[in-house]
KERO-749978 format. One line per field, with one value per residue (C-alpha): residue in three letters; x, y, z. Coordinates in nm, 2 decimals, always signed. Example, Ala and Ser with C-alpha at 12.3 -4.5 7.8 and 13.67 -1.06 7.14 Angstrom:
% KERO-749978
type	(Ala|Ser)
east	(+1.23|+1.37)
north	(-0.45|-0.11)
up	(+0.78|+0.71)
//
This chain:
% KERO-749978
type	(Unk|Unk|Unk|Unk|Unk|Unk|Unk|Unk|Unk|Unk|Unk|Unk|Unk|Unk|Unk|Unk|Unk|Unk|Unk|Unk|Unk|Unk|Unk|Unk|Unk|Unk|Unk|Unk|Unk|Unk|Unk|Unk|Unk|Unk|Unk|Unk|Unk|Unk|Unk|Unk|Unk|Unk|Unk|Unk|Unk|Unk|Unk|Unk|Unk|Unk|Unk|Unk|Unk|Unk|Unk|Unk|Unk|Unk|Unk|Unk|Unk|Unk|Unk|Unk|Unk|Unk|Unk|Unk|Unk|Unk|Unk|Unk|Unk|Unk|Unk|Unk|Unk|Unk|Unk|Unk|Unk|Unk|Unk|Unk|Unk|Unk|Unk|Unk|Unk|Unk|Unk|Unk|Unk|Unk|Unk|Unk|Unk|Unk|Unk|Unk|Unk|Unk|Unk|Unk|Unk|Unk|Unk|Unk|Unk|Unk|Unk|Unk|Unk|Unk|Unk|Unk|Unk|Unk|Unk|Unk|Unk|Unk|Unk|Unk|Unk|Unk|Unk|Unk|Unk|Unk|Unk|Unk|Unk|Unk|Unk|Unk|Unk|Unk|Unk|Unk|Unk|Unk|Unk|Unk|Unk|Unk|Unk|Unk|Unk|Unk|Unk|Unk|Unk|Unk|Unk|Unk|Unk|Unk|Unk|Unk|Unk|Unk|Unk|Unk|Unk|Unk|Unk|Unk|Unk|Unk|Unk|Unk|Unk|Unk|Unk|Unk|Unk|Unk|Unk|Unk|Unk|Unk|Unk|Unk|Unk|Unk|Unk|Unk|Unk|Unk|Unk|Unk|Unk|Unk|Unk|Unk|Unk|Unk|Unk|Unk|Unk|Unk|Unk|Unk|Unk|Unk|Unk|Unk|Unk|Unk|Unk|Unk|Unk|Unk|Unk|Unk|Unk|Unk|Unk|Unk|Unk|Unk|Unk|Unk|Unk|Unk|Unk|Unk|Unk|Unk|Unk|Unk|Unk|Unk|Unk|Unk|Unk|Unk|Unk|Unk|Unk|Unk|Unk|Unk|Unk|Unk|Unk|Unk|Unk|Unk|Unk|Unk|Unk|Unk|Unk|Unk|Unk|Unk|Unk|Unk|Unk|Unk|Unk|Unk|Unk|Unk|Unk|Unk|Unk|Unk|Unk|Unk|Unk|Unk|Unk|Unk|Unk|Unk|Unk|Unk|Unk|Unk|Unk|Unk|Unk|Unk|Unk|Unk|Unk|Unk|Unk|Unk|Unk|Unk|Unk|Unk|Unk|Unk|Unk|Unk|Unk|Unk|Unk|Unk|Unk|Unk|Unk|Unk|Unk|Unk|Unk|Unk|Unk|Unk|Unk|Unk|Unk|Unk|Unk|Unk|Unk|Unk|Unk|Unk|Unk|Unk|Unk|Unk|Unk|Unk|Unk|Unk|Unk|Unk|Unk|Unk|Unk|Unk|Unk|Unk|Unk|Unk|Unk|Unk|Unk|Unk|Unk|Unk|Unk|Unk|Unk|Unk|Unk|Unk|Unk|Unk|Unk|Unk|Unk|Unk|Unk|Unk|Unk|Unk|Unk|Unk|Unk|Unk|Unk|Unk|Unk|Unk|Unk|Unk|Unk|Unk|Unk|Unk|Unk|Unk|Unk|Unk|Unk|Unk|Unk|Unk|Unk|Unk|Unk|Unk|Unk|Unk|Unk|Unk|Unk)
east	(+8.47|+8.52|+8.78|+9.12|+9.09|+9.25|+9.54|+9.72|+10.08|+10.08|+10.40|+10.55|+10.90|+10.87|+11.08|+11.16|+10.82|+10.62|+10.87|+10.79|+10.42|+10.47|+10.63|+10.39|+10.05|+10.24|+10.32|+9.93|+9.66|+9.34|+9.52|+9.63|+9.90|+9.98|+10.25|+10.29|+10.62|+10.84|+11.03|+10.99|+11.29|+11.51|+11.31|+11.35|+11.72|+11.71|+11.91|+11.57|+11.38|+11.70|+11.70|+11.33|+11.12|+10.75|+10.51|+10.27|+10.35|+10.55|+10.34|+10.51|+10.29|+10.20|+9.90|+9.95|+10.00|+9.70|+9.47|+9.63|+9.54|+9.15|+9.13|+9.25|+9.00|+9.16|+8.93|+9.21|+9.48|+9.76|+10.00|+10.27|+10.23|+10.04|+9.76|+9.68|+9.58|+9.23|+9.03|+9.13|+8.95|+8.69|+8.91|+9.28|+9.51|+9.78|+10.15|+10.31|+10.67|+10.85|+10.78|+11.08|+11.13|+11.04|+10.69|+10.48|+10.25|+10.02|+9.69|+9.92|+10.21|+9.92|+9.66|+9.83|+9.82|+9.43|+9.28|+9.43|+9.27|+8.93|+8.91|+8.95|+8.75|+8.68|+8.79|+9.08|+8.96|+8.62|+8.50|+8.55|+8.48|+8.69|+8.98|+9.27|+9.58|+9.85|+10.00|+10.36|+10.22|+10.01|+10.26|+10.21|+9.86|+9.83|+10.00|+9.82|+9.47|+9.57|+9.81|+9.78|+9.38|+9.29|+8.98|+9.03|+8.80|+8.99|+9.39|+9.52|+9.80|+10.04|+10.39|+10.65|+10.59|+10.98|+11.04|+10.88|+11.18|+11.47|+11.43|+11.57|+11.91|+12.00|+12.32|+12.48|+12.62|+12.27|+12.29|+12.61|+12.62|+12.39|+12.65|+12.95|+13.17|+13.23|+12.94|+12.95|+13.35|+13.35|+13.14|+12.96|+12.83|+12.55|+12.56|+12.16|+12.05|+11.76|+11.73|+11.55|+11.89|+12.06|+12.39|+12.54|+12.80|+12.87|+12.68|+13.06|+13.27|+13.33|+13.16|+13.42|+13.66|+13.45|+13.30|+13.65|+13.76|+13.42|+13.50|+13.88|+13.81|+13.53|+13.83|+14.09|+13.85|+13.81|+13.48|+13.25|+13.08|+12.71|+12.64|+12.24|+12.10|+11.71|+11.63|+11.90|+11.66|+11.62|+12.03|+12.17|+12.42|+12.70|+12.58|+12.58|+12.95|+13.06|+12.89|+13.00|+13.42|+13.41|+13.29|+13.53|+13.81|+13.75|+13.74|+13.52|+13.22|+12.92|+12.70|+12.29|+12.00|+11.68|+11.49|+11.75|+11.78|+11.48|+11.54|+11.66|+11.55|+11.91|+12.07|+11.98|+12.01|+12.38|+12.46|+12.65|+12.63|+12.37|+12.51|+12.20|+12.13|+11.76|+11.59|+11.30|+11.47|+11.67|+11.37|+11.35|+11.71|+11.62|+11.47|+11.82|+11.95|+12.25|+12.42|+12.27|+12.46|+12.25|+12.42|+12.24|+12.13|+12.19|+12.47|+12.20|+11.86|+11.78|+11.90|+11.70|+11.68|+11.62|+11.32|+11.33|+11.01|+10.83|+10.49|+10.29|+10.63|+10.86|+11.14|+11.05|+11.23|+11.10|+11.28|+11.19|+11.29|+11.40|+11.44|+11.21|+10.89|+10.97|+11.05|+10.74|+11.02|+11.32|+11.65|+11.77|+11.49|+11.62|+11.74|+12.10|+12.40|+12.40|+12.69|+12.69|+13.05|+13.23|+13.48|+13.21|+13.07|+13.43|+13.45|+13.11|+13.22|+13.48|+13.30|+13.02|+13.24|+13.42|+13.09|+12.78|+12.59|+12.61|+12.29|+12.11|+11.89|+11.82|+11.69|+11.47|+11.31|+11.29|+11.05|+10.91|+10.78|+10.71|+10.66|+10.46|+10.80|+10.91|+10.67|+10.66|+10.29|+10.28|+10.22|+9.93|+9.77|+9.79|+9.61|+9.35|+9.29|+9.29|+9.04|+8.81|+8.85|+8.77|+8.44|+8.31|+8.33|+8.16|+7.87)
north	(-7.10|-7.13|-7.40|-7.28|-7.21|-7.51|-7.42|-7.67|-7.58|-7.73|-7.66|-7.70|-7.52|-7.49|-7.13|-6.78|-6.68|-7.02|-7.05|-6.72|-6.81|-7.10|-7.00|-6.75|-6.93|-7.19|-6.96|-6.92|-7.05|-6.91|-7.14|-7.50|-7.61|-7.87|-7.85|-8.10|-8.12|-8.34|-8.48|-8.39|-8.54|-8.32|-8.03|-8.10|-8.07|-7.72|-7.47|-7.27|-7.55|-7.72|-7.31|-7.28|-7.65|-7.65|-7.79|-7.87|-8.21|-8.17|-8.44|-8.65|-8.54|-8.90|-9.10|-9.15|-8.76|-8.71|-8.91|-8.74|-8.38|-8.53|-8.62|-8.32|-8.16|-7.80|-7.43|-7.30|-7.47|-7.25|-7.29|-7.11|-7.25|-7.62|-7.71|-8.08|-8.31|-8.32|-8.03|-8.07|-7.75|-7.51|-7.24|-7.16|-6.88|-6.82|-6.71|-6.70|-6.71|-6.42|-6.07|-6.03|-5.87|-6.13|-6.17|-6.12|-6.35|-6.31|-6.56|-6.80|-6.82|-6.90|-7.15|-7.39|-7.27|-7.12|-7.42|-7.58|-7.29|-7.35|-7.69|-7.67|-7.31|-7.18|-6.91|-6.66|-6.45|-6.35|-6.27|-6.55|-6.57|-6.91|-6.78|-6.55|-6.41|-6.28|-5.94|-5.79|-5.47|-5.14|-5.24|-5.64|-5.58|-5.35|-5.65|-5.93|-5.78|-5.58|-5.85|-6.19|-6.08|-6.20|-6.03|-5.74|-5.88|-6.19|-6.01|-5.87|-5.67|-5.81|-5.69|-6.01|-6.24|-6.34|-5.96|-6.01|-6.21|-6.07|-5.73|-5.82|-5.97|-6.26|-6.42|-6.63|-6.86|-6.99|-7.10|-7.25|-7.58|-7.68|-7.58|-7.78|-7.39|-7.15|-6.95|-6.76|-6.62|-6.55|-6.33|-6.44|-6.42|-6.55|-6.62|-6.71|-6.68|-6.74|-7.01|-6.86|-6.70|-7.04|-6.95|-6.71|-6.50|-6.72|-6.44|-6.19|-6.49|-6.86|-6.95|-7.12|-6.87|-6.58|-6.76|-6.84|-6.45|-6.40|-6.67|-6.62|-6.22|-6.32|-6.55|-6.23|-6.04|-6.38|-6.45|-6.80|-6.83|-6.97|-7.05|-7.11|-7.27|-7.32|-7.69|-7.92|-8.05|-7.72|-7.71|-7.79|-8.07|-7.79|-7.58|-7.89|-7.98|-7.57|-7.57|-7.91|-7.88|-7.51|-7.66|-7.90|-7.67|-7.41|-7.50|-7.16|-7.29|-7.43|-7.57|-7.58|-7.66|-7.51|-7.90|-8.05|-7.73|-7.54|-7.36|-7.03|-6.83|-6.89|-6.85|-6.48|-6.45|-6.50|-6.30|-6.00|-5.98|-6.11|-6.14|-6.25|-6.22|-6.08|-6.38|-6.26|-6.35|-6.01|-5.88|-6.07|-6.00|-5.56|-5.61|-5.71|-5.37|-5.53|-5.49|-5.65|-5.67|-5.73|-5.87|-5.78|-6.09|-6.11|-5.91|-5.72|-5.66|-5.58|-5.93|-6.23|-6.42|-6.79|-6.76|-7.08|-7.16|-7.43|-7.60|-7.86|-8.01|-7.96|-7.71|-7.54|-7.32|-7.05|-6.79|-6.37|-6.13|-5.93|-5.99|-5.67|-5.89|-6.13|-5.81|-5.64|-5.45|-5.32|-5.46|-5.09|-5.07|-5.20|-5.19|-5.22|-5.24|-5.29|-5.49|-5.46|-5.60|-5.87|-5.55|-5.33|-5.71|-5.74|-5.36|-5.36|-5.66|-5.46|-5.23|-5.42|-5.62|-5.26|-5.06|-5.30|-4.97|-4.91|-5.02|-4.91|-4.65|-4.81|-5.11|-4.90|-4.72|-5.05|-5.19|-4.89|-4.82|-5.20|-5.42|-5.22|-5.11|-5.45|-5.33|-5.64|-5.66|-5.93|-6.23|-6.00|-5.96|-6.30|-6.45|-6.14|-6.30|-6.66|-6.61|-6.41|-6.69|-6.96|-6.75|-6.76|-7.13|-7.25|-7.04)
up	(+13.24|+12.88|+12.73|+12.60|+12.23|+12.05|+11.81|+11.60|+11.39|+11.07|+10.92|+10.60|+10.84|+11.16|+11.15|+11.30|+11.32|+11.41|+11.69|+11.80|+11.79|+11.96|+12.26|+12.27|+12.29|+12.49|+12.77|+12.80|+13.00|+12.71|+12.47|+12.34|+12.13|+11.90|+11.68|+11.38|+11.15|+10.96|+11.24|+11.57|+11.75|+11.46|+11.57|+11.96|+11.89|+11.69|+11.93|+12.03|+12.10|+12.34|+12.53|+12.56|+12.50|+12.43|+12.70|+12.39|+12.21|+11.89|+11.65|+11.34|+11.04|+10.94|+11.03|+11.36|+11.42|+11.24|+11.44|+11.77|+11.61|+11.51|+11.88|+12.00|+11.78|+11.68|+11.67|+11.44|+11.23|+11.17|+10.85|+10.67|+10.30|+10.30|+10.44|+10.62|+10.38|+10.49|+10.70|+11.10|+11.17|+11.08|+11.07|+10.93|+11.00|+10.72|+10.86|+10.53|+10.56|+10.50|+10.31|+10.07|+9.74|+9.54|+9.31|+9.17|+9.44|+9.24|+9.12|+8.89|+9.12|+9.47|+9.23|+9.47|+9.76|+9.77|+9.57|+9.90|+10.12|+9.96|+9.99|+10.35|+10.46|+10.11|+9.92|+10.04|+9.70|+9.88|+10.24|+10.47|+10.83|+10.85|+10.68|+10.78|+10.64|+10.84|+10.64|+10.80|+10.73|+10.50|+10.19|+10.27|+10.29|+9.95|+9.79|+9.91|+9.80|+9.47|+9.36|+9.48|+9.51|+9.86|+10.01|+10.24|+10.48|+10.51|+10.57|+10.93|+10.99|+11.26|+11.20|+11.24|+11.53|+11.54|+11.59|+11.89|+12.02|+11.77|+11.93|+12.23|+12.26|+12.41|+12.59|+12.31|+12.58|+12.62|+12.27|+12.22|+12.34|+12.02|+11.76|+11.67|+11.66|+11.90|+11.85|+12.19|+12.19|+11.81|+11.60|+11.33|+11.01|+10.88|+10.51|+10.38|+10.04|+9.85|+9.63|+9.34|+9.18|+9.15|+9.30|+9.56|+9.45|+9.10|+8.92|+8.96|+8.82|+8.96|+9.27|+9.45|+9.39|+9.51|+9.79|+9.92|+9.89|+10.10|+10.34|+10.42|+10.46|+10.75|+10.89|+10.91|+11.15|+11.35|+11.28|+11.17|+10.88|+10.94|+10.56|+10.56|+10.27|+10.19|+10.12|+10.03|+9.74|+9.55|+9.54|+9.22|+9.23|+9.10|+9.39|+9.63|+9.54|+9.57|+9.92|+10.08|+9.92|+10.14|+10.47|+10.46|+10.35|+10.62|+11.01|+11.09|+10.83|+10.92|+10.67|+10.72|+10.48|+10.62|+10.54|+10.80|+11.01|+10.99|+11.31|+11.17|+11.46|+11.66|+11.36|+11.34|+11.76|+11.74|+11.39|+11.43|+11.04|+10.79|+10.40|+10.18|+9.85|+9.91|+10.13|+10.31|+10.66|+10.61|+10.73|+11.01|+11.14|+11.06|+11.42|+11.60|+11.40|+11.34|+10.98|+10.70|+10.32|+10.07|+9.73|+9.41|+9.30|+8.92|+8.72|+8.51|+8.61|+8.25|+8.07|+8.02|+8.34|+8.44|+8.71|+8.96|+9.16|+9.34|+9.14|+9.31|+9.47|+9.16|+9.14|+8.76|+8.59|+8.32|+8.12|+8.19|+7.99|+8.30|+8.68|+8.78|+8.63|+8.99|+9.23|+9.42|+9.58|+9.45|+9.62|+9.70|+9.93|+10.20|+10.58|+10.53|+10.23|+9.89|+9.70|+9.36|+9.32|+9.47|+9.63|+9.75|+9.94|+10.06|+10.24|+10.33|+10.55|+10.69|+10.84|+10.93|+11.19|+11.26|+11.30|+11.42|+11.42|+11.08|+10.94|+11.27|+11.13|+10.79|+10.97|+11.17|+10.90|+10.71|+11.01|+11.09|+10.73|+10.63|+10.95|+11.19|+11.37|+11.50|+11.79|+11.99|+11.96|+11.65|+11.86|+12.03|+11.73|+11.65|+11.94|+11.89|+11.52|+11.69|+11.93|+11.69|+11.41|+11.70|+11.83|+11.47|+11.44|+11.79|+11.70)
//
């Protein structure tokens, strides 16, 4: 009988999708799991990982962690953006988090990331038998090898392997004990930008002020705020100060940083609203078909525009003389609302917690036309990839 094909996480976040994989290839007897992050007891504690634990060992990514991953002697190393410092496997797997609306992706902006991919399995720009890149779906795929340049031969559609668990609802309760609000007898909102815009809502006026309007109209329908923030380190310090004086102004906010929470996946289990000001996870949280607002992200698309981006561990910043040269997709295509005023944000909230229906059938198309139609066959396709990837190598 063949051994179990050997699968080790490397994780730059250990988010909605990874988890999804995770459990996935954990459940099963054809496979073995290691997962390696930042800090595994922090992880252990994440609200998804307290409901449903991993039988595979969660591994610090230091020195010790490394030399329990060189013993355990991977077939495949699965990443999202970083790849271990030196080469644990003969073969890598790519699950690139997220597919958003921003660009351009293209051979500047990834010189990071595939100089990385080369050293350890060669080229993603030509055909690779060691190499594989995970695609949410026919646009995905067009963009990866027109734009970003990857090989054909080395890309695989698979939908999104979180949709696998977000199209299913859960009971909140189950949930609940690992948040600090009532998360299970309120509704809530979950507020989670991207980062590359610099602010939230500060691009209609003065951030505070228009956050608070935002805030205290969630609070009259009785709701929590879930305000989910990428990396605390890519926050300004004027961003940091708005952020922390409205948590501890309003009793219904929580605060997260995705570098101290990563676990985002619970986050969008217990939303009955998303408000985001075009992060990738809005396509993650299509498959719940629950409303989604999407704020236009800059007062004028056509005015010159300060472009924020991550370089070799750096946060940089560059000037663009509009924000469509960063877009592969235009905001308005999208599964849900579209606020282009701080009024239209407030009654689009209004009837998102009246309706929870509304964006139903936007959603839909959204996944149906972009993400193989949230399907519940992405973590399938994954271990299909896997155990192709891991035949190559032992031959």
């Amino acid at each position: 009988m063949q051994r179990p094909v050997r699968v080790c996480f490397w994780t730059t976040t250990f988010g909605p999708d990874l988890i999804a994989l995770a459990w996935d290839l954990d459940a099963r007897d054809d496979f073995e799991l290691r997962v390696a992050v930042d800090n595994p007891a922090a992880i252990m504690a994440e609200p998804s990982l307290q409901r449903r634990p991993l039988r595979a060992p969660l591994l610090d990514k230091t020195r010790g962690g490394m030399r329990a991953l060189r013993r355990f002697a991977p077939d495949v190393v699965v990443i999202d953006n970083e790849a271990p410092w030196w080469r644990l496997a003969r073969a890598g797997f790519v699950l690139w988090h997220g597919y958003g609306w921003k660009g351009p992706n293209d051979l500047r902006e990834m010189a990071s990331c595939y100089l990385q991919l080369g050293l350890h399995w060669g080229s993603p720009l030509h055909r690779n038998k060691r190499l594989r890149w995970a695609c949410f779906g026919p646009q995905d795929l067009d963009h990866r090898t027109r734009v970003a340049r990857l090989s054909p031969n080395n890309c695989v559609e698979i939908g999104a392997t979180s949709h696998d668990v977000l199209r299913t609802p859960i009971d909140r309760a189950e949930l609940a004990r690992a948040y600090p609000i009532d998360v299970a007898g309120r509704r809530n909102v979950l507020i989670a930008p991207t980062w590359h815009y610099g602010g939230v809502l500060g691009h209609w006026g003065d951030e505070t002020q228009m956050l608070d309007r935002l805030v205290g109209r969630v609070r009259d329908h009785g709701a929590n705020v879930i305000l989910r923030l990428h990396d605390k380190w890519r926050m300004s310090p004027e961003i940091l100060r708005v952020v922390e004086d409205l948590a501890s102004r309003w009793d219904h906010v929580l605060l997260k940083f995705k570098n101290e929470h990563p676990d985002g996946l619970a986050d969008l289990q217990i939303a009955d609203v998303l408000i985001t000001n075009m992060s990738s996870i809005a396509n993650l949280f299509y498959a719940t078909g629950r409303p989604t607002i999407h704020v236009f992200p800059v007062r004028d698309e056509h005015e010159t525009f300060t472009w924020r981006r991550r370089w070799l561990g750096t946060i940089r910043q560059s000037s663009v003389s509009s924000v469509r040269e960063i877009w592969k997709l235009r905001p308005e295509i999208n599964g849900g609302f579209m606020a282009r005023s701080q009024e239209e944000l407030l009654g689009q909230v209004d009837q998102a917690l009246a309706d929870p229906g509304c964006c139903a059938a936007r959603a839909r198309w959204f996944v149906d036309t972009y993400m193989l139609g949230a399907d519940g066959r992405a973590c399938e396709r994954v271990r299909e990839s896997l155990l192709e990837l891991a035949a190559r190598v032992r031959e």
